[in-house]
C-alpha positions in Angstrom: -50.6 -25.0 1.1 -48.2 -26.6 3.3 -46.6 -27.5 0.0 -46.2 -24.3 -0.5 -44.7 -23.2 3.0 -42.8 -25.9 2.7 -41.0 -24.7 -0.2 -41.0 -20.9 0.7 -39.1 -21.9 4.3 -36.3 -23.7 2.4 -36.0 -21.5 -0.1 -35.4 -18.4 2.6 -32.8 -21.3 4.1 -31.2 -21.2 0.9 -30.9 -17.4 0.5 -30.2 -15.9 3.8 -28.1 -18.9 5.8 -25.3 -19.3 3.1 -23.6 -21.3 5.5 -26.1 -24.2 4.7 -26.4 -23.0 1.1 -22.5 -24.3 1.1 -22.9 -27.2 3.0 -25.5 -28.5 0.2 -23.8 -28.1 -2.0 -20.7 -30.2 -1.6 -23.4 -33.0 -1.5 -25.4 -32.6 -4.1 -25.5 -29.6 -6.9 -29.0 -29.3 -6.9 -30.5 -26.7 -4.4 -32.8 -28.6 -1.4 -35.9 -26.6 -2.5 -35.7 -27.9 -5.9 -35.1 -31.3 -5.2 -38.2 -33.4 -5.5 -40.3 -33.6 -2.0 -41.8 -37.1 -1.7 -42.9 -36.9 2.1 -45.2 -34.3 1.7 -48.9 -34.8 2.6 -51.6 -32.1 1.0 -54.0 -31.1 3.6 -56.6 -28.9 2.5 -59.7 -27.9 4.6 -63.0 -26.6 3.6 -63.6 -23.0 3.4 -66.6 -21.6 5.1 -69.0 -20.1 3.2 -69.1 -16.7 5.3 -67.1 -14.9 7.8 -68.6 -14.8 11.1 -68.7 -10.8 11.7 -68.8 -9.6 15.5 -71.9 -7.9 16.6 -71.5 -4.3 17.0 -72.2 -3.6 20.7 -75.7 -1.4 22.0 -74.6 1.1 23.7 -77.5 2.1 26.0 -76.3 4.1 28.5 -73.9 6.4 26.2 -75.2 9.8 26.6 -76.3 11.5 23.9 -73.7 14.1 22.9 -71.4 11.1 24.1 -72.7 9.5 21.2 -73.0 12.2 18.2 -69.1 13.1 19.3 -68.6 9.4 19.0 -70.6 9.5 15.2 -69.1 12.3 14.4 -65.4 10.8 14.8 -66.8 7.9 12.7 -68.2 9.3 10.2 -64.7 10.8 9.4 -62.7 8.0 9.7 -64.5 5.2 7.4 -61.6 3.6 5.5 -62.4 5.1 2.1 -62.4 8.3 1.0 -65.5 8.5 -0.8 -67.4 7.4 2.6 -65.0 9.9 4.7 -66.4 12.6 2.8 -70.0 11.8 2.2 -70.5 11.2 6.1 -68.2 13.7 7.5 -70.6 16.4 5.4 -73.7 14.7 6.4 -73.0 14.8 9.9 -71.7 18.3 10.2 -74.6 19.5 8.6 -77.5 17.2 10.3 -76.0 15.3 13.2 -76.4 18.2 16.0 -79.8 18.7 15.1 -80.6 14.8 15.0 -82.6 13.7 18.4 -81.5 10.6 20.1 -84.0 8.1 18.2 -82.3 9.5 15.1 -79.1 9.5 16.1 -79.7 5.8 17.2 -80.8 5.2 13.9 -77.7 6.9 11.9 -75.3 4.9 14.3 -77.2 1.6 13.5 -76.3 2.5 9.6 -72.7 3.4 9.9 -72.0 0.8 12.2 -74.6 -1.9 11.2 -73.2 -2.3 8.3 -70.1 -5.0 7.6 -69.3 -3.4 4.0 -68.7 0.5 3.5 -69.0 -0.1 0.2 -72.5 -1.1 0.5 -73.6 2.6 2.8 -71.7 4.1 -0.4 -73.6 2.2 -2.6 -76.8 2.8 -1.5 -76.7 6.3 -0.6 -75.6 7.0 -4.6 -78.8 4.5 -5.4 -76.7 2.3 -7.7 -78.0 -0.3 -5.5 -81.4 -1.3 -3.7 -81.2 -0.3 -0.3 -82.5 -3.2 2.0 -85.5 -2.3 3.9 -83.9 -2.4 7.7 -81.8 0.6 6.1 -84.5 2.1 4.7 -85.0 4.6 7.0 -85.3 8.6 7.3 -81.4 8.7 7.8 -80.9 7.2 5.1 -83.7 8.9 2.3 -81.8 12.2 3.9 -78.3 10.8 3.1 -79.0 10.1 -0.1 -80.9 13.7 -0.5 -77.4 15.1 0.7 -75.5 12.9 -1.6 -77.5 14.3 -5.2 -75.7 17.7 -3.6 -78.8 19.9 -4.6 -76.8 22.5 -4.0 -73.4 21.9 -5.7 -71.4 22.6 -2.7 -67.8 21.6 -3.1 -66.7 18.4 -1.1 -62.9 18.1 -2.0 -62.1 17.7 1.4 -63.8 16.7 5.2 -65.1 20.3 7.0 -63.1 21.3 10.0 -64.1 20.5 13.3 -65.4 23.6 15.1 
């Protein structure tokens, strides 16, 4: 890697300071980042085998509406379009009716979750969902998801 850098760095010299491109030159006619590097020393370092993820902070004094304003902002902004609107219609069609242990539960499953790819995943049923996410949220997502009753969802619904 250093290698690497190493290389890139005098090859940027080369290019964009032609002042030492002509110095170089009178002394030698090969280009400094093609001449052979001798002093180098390889230092690689092990890779973990995961990336620590922060913990997504409990918020227990949020109030409630606080909190499905909060979800409701989330569950339009995921990252991915597919997510954006599978949760945007999901909340505007259950989160004003969900009561705070429900809501609790939805936030712990949009935010709970290190991969979007995996809530996307699950709620279609390609995958298994894991049994902490197994929850009443989550059979209700997937209910929405099978869109029962083919309402179009080309875009996210307005905010009212």
């Amino acid at each position: 890697m250093l290698r690497q850098l190493k290389l890139t760095l005098n090859i940027s010299r080369w290019i964009f300071m032609p002042w030492q491109r002509q110095a170089s030159a009178s002394s030698s006619q090969v280009p400094p980042f093609l001449a052979p590097i001798s002093d180098d020393v390889i230092v690689d370092y092990e890779d973990p085998d995961y990336l620590p993820l922060p913990e997504y902070p409990v918020r227990p004094n949020e109030p409630l509406e606080t909190r499905k304003q909060r979800l409701l902002y989330q569950s339009r902004k995921r990252g991915m379009l597919e997510n954006d609107l599978l949760l945007s219609t999901f909340a505007a069609k259950y989160l004003k009716d969900f009561s705070a242990e429900q809501t609790a539960i939805y936030d712990q499953l949009i935010n709970g979750v290190s991969n979007d790819w995996d809530i996307y995943y699950w709620a279609t049923e390609v995958k298994p969902t894991p049994e902490e996410y197994n929850t009443e949220i989550m059979k209700l997502l997937k209910e929405h998801v099978k869109n029962a009753e083919r309402v179009t969802r080309f875009r996210q619904p307005d905010l009212t």
